[in-house]
C-alpha positions as CSV (number, residue, x, y, z in Angstrom):
1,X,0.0,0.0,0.0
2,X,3.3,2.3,0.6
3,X,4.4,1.4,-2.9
4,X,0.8,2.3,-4.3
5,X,0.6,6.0,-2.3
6,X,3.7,6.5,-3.6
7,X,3.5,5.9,-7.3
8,X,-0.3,8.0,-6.7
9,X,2.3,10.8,-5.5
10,X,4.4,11.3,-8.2
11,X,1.9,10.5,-11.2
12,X,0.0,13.2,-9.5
13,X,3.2,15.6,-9.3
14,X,3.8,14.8,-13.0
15,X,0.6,15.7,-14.3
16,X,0.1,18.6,-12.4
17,X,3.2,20.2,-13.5
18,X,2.2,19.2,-17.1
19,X,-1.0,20.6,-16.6
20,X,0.5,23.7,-15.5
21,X,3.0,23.7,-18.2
22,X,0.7,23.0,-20.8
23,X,-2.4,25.0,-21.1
24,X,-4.3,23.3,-24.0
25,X,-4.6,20.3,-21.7
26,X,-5.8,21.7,-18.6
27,X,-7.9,19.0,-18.0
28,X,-4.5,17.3,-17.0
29,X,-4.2,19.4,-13.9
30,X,-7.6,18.7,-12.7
31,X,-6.3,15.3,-13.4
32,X,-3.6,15.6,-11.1
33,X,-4.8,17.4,-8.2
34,X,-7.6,14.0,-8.1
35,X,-4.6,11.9,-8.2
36,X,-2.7,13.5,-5.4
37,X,-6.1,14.2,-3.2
38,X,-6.5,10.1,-3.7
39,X,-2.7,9.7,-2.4
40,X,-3.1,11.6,0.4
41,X,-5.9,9.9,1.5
42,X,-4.3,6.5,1.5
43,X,-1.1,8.0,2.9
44,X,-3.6,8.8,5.8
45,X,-5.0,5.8,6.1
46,X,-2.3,4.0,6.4
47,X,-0.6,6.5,9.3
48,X,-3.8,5.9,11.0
49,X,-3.8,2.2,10.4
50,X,0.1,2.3,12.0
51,X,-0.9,4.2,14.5
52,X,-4.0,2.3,16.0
């Protein structure tokens, strides 16, 4: 699940700087900012899993 978070992380970082790069595709930066919201949530989750 680490691994997965992870990956989530940087695709998300990727297509957000693309997105911001690249203003005919915009739709990549929505794109990304879903993919690093989803990241941080499992990051979360599995802190709180650790943690309990």
């Amino acid at each position: 699940m680490v691994a997965l978070a992870v990956i989530l992380l940087i695709v998300g970082l990727i297509l957000l700087f693309l997105g911001i790069f690249v203003k005919v595709a915009s739709f990549l930066l929505w794109i990304g900012i879903i993919v690093l919201i989803i990241a941080i949530i499992l990051g979360l989750v599995r802190f709180l899993r650790r943690s309990v």
